[in-house]
N, CA, C and O atoms as CSV, one atom per row, in Angstrom:
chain,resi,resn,atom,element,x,y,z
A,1,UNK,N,N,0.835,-1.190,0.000
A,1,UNK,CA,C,0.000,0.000,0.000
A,1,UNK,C,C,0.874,1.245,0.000
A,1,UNK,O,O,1.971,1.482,0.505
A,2,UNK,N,N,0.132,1.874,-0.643
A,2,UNK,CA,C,1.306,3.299,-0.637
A,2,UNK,C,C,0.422,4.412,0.155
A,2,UNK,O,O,-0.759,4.079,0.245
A,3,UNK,N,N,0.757,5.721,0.775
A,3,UNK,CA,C,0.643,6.556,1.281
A,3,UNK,C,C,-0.256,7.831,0.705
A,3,UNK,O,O,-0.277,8.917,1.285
A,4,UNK,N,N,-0.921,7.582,-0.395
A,4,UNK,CA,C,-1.888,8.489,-0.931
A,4,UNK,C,C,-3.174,8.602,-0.577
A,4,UNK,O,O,-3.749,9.603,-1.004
A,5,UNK,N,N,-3.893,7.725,0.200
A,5,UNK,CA,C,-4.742,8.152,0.291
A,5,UNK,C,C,-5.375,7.932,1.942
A,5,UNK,O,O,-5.035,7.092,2.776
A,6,UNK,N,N,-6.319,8.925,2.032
A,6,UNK,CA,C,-6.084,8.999,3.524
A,6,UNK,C,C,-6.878,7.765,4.530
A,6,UNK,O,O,-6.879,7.527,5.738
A,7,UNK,N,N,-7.485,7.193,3.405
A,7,UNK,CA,C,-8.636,6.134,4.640
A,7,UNK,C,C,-7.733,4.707,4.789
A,7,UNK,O,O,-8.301,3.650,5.065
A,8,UNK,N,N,-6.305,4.781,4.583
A,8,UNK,CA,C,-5.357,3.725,4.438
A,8,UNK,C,C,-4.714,3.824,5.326
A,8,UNK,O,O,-4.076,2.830,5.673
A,9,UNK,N,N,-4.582,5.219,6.180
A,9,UNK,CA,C,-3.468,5.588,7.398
A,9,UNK,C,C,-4.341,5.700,8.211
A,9,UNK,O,O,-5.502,6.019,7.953
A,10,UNK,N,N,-3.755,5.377,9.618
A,10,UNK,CA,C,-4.816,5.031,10.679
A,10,UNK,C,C,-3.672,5.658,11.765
A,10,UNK,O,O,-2.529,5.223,11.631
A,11,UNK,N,N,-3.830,6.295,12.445
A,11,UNK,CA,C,-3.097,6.537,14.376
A,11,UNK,C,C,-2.524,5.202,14.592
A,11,UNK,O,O,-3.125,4.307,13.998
A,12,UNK,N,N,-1.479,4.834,15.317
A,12,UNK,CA,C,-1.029,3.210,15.293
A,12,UNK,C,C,-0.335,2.862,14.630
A,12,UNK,O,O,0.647,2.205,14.976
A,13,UNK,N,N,-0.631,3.208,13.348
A,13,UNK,CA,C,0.386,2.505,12.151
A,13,UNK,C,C,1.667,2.755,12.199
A,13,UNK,O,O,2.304,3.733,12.591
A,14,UNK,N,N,2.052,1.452,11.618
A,14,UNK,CA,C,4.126,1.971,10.995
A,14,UNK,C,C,4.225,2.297,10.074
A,14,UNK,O,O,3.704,1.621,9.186
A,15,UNK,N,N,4.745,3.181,9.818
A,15,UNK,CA,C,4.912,4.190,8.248
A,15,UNK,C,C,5.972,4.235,7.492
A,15,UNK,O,O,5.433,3.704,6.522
A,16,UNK,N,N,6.952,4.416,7.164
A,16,UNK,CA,C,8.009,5.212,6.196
A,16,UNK,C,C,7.775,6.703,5.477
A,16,UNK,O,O,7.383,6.993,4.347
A,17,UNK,N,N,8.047,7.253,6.237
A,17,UNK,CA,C,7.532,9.065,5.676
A,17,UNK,C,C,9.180,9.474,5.355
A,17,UNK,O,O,10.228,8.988,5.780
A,18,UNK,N,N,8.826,10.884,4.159
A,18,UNK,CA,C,9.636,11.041,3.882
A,18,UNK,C,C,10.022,12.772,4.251
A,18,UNK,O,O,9.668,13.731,3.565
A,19,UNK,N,N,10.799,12.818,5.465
A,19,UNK,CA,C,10.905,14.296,5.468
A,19,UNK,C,C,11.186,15.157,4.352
A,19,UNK,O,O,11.825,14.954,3.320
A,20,UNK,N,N,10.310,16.584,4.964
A,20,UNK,CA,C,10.594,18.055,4.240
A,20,UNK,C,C,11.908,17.519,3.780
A,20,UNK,O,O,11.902,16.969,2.679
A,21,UNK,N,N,13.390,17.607,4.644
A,21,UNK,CA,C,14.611,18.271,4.565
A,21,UNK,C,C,14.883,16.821,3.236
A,21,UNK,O,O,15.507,17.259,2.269
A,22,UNK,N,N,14.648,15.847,3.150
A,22,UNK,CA,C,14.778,14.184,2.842
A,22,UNK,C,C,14.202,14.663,1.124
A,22,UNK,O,O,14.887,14.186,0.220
A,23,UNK,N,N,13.096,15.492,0.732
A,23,UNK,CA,C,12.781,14.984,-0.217
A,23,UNK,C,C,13.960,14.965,-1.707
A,23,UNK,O,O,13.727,14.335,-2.739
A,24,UNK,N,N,14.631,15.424,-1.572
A,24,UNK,CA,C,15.575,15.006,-2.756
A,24,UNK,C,C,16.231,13.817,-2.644
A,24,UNK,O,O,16.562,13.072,-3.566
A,25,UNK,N,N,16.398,13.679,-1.533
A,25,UNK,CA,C,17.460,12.394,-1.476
A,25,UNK,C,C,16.237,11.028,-1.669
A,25,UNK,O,O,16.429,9.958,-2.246
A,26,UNK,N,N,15.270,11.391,-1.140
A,26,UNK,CA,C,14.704,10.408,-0.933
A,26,UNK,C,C,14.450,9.426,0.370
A,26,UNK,O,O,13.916,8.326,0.508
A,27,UNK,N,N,15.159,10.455,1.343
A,27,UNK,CA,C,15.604,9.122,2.301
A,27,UNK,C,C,14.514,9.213,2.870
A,27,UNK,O,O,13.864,10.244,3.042
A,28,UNK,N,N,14.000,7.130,3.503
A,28,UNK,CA,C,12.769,7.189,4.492
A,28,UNK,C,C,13.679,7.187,5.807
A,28,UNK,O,O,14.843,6.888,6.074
A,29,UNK,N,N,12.396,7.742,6.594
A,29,UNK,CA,C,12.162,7.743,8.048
A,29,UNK,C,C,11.007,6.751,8.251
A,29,UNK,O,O,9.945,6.824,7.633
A,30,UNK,N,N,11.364,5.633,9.352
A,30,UNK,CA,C,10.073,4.499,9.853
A,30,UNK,C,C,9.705,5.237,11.072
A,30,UNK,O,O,10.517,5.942,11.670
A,31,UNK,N,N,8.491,5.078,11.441
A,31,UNK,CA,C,7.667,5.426,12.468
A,31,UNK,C,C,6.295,4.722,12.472
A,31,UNK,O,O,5.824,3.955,11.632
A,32,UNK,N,N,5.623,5.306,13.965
A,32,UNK,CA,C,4.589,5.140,13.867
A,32,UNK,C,C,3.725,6.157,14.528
A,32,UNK,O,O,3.924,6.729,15.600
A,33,UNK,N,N,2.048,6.364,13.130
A,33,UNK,CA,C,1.830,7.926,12.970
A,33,UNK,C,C,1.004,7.857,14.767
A,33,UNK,O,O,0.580,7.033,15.578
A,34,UNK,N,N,1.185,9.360,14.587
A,34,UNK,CA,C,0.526,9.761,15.637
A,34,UNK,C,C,-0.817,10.642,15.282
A,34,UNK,O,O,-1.878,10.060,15.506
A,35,UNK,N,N,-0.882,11.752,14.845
A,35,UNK,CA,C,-1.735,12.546,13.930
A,35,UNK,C,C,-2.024,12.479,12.445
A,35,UNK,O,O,-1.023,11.953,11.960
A,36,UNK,N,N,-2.843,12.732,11.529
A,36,UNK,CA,C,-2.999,12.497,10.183
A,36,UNK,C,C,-3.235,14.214,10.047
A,36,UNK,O,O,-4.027,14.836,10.755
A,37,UNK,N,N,-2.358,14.837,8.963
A,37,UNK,CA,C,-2.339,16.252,9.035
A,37,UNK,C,C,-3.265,16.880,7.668
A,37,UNK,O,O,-3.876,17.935,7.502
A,38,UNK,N,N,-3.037,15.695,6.823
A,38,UNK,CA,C,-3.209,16.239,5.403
A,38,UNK,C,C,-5.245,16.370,5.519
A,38,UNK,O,O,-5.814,15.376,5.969
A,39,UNK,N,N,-6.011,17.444,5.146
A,39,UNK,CA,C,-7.332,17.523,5.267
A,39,UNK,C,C,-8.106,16.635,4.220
A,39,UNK,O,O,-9.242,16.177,4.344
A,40,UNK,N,N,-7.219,16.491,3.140
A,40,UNK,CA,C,-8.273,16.083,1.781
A,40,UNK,C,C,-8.127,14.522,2.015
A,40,UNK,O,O,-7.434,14.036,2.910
A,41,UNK,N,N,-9.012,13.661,0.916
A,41,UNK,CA,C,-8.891,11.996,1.375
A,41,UNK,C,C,-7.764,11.526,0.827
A,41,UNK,O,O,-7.342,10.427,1.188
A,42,UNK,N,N,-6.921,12.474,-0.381
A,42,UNK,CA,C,-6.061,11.858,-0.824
A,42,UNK,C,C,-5.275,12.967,-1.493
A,42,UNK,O,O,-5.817,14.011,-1.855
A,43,UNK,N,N,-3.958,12.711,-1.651
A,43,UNK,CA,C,-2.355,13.718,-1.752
A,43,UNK,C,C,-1.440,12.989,-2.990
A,43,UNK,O,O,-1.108,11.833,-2.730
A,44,UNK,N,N,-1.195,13.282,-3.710
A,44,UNK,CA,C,-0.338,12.601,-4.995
A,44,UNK,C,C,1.069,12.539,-4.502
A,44,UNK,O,O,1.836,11.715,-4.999
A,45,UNK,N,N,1.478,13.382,-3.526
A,45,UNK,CA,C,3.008,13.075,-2.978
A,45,UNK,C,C,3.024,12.220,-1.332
A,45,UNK,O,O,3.973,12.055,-0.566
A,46,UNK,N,N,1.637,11.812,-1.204
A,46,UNK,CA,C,1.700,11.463,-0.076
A,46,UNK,C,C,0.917,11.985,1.245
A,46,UNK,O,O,1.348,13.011,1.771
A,47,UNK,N,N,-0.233,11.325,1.824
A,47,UNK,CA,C,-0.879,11.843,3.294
A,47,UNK,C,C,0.352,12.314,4.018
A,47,UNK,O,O,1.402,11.676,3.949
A,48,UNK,N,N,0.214,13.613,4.832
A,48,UNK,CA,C,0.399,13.908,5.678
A,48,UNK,C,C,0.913,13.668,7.038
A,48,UNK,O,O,-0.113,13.815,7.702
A,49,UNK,N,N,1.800,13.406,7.820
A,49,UNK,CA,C,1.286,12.316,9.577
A,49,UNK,C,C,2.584,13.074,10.083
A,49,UNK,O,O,3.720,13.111,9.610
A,50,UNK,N,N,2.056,13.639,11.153
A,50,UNK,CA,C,3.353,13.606,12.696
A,50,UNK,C,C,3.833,12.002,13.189
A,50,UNK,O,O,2.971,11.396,13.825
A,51,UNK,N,N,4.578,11.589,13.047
A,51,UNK,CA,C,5.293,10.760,14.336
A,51,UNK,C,C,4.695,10.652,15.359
A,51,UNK,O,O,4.135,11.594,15.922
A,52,UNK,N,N,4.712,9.795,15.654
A,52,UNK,CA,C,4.914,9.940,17.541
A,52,UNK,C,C,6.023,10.618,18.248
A,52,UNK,O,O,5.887,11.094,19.376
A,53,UNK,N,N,7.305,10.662,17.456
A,53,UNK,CA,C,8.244,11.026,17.890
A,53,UNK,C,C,8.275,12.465,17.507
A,53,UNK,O,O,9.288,13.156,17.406
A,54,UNK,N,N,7.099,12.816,17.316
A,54,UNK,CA,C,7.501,14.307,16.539
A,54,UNK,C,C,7.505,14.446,14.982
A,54,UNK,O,O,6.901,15.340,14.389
A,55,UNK,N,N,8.204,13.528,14.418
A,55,UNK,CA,C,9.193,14.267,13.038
A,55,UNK,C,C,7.557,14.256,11.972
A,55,UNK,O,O,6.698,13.433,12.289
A,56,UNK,N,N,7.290,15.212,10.770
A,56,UNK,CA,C,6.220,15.191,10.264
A,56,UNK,C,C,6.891,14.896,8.488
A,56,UNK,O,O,7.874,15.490,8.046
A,57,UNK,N,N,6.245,14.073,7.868
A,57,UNK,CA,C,6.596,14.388,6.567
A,57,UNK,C,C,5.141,13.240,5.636
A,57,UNK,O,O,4.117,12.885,6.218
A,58,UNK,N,N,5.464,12.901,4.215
A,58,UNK,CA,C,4.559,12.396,3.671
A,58,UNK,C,C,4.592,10.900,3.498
A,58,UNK,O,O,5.615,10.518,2.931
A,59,UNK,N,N,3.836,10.055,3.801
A,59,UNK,CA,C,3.624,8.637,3.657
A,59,UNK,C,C,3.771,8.140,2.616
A,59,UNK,O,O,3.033,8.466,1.687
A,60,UNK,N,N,4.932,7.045,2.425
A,60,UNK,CA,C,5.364,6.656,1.432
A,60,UNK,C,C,5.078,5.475,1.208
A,60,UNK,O,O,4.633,5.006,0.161
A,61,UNK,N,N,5.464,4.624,2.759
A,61,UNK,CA,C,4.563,3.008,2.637
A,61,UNK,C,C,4.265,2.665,4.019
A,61,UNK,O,O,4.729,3.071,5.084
A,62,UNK,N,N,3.381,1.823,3.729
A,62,UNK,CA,C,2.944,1.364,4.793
A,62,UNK,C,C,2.795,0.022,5.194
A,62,UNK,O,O,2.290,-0.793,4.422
A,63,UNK,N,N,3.161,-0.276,6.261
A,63,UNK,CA,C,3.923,-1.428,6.787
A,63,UNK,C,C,2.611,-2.418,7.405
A,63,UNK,O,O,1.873,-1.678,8.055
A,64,UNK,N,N,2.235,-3.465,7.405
A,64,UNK,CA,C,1.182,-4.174,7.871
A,64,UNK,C,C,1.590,-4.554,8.983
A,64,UNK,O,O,0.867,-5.244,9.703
């Protein structure tokens, strides 16, 4: 599953988001979301999500 659309990300989940500072490189960050930020049901670069730990960027995959 990939990170576009929003009824796929749930509070709980483990993610791979890709930070602001990250998007050229590409690099993921794993977590698990805490908030869902993005308003619309779905984002072409990716839903929205804070961390738990804080860090915020766009959902790239999602981990079962």
């Amino acid at each position: 599953m990939n990170g576009r659309n929003q009824k796929d990300v749930q509070p709980g989940m483990t993610v791979d988001i890709v930070l602001k500072a990250d998007q050229r490189t590409g690099k993921l960050t794993r977590g698990i979301v805490k908030d869902i930020l993005t308003k619309s049901t779905s984002h072409p670069h990716g839903i929205k999500v804070r961390l738990t730990d804080g860090q915020v960027g766009r959902v790239q995959v999602i981990h079962s």
